[in-house]
N, C-alpha and C positions, 0 to 999 in steps of 0.2 A: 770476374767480379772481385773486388778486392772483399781483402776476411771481413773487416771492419762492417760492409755493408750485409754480408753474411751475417754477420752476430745483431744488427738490427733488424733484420726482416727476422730473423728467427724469434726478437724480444717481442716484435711486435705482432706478431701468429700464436706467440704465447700468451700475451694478455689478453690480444681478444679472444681466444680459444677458454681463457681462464672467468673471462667476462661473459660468455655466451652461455658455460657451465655452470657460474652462477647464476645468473638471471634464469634459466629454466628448474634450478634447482630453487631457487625462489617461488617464481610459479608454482609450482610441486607443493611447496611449502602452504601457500597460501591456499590453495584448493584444497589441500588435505584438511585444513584447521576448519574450512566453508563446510567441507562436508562432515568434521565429525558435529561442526554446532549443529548442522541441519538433523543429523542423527538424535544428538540431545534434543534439540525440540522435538523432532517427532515423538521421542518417546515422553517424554512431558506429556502431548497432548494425547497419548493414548491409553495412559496409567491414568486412574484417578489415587488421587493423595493416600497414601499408606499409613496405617495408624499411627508409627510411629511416628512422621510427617504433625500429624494432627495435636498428639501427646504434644509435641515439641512446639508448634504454635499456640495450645492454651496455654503452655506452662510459659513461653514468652509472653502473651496475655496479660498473665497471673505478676509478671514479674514488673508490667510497663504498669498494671491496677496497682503495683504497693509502691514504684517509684512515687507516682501521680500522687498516690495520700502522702505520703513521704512530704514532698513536695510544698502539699497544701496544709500540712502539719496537723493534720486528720491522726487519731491513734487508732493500731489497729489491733 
């Protein structure tokens, strides 16, 4: 075989060998992110809301109440 066809089969076992490597390591990639969301849901739906959680949604409450008068040019 002449070199020249040697140094082609060899570019081209390289890129699919580099294409195959990817694409599985893709895969890999994309299962891992699936299963940590599923993780984070799970534990979502098995904690219920921690005080802190709770603090922090009246105090954003508290905070969308004075935009609102703000707003409406209410004084408070």
């Amino acid at each position: 075989m002449p070199e020249s066809t040697i140094y082609l089969l060899t570019a081209a076992f390289t890129v699919i060998g580099v294409t195959a490597v990817s694409l599985v390591a893709l895969r890999g990639w994309r299962d891992w992110i699936a299963l940590k969301t599923r993780e984070l849901e799970q534990q979502r739906a098995d904690s219920p809301p921690t005080a802190t959680s709770r603090i922090e949604v009246a105090d954003l409450k508290e905070r969308i109440r004075k935009l609102e008068a703000i707003a409406a040019g209410v004084e408070l």
